[in-house]
C-alpha positions in Angstrom: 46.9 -42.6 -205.1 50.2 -42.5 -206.9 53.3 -41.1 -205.5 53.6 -38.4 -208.0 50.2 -37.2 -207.3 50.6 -37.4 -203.6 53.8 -35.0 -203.8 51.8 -32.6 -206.0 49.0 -32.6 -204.0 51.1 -31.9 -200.9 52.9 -29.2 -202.9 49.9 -27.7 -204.2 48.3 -27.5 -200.4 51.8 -25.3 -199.6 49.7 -22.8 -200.0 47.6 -23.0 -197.0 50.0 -21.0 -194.7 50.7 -23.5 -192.9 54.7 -24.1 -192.8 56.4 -26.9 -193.6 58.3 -28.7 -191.0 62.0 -28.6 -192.7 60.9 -24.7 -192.6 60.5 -24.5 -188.8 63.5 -27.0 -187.9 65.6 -24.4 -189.7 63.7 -21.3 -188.0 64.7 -22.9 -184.8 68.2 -23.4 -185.4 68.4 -19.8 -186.3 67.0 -19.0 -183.3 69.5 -21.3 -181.3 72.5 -19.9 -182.8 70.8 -16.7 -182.4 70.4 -17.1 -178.5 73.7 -18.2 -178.0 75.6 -15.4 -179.6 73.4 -13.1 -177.2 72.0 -10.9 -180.0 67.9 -10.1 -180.6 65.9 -10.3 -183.2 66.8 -6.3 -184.0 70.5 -6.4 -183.6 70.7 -9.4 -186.2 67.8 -8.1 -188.4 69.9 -4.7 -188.3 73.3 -6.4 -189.3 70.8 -8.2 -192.4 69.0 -4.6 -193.4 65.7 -6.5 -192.9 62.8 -6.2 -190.5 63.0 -7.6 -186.9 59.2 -9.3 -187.9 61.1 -11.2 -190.7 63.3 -12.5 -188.2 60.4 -13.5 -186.1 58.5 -15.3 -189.2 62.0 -17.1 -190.2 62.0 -18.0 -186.9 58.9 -19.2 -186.5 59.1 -21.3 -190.2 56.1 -19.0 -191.2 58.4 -17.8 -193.9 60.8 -19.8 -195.9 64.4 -18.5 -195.9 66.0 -18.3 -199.4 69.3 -19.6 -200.4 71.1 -16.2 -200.9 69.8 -15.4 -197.3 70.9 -18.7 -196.1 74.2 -17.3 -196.8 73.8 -13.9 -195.5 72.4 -16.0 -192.2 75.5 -18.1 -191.6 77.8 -15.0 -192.3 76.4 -13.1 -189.7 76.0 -15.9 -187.6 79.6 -17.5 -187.8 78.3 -20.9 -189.1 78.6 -23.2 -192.0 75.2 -23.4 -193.8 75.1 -27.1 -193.3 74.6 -26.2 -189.3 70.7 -25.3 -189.9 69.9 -28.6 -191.5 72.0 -30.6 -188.7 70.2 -32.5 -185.9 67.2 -32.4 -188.3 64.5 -35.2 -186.9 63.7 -38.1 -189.3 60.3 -37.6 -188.6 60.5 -33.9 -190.1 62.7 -35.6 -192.9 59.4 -37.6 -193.5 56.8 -35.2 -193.5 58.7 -33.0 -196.1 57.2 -32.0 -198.8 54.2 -32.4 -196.8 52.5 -30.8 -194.6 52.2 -31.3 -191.0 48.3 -31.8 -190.2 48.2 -29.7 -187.3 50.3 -26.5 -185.9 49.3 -27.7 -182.5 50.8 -30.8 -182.5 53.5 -32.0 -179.9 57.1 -31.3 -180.9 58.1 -35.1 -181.3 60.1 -36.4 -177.6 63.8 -36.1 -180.1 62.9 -31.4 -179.9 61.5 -31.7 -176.5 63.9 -33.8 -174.7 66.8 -32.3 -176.2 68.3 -30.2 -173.8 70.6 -28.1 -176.5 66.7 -26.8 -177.4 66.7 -25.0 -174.8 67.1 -21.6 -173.6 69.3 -22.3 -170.3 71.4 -24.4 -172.0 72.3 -22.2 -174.7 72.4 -19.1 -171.7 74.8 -21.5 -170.3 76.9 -22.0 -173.0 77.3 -18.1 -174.2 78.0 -17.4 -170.6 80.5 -20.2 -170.2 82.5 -18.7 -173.5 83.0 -15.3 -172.4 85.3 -17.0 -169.6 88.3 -16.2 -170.9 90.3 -17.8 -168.4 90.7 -21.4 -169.6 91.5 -22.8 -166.0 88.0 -21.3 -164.6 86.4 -22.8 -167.7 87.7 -26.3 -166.6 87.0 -25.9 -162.9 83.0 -25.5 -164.3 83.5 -28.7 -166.1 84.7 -30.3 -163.4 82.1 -28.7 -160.8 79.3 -29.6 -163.6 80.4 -33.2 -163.7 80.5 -33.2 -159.7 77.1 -32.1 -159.5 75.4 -34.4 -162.3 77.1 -37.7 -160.5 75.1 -37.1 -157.0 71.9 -37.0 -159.1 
């Protein structure tokens, strides 16, 4: 099969519902910075004038996010839009524009073991930023590094 008939197959089968995987790596991130700045779904959906369920599907990937609320996304979340396509996996670089051949599948080991996927580390983080005594901050760092060298 050709390339160009591979990419509009691929295109073509968009349609199924099922989303793509650039989609759901930018979902996440939204949901990461999201987390981090302590708001829910309503609060930001509130501060977009959309629908906490289209938070939830941008979230989830199930919908695509346009450009124009790419923008309104990094606004409200105090980020360059660059930071939703960062830490992107090659292997999602790969499979776009096609699809993934199953919604179960595994997140790859690169999501999975990455701790800054995860909910206690960004609970962690929001928490460690409304310190605002410096010297207390670096007493955690110092206490955090402590800890992690008797493992």
């Amino acid at each position: 099969m050709k390339k160009e008939d591979s990419i509009r197959k691929n295109i073509l089968s968009s349609r199924t519902g099922i989303p793509n995987p650039v989609d759901i790596h930018v979902g996440k991130r939204l949901k990461q910075r999201r987390i981090l700045l302590g708001l829910s779904q309503t609060q930001m959906a509130d501060m977009l004038g959309i629908s906490f369920q289209q938070i939830q599907k941008y979230e989830k990937g199930t919908n695509r996010i346009s450009a124009s609320r790419l923008v309104d996304l990094s606004n409200v979340l105090d980020v360059n839009i660059t930071y939703f396509f960062n830490e992107i996996p090659t292997n999602v670089l790969k499979q776009s524009p096609r699809l993934m051949t199953s919604l179960n599948e595994e997140p790859s080991n690169e999501i999975k073991d990455n701790p800054m996927t995860k909910r206690e580390t960004l609970t962690l983080v929001r928490n460690y930023y409304k310190i605002t005594d410096e010297k207390k901050r670096r007493s955690i760092i110092t206490l955090c590094k402590a800890l992690a060298e008797k493992n």
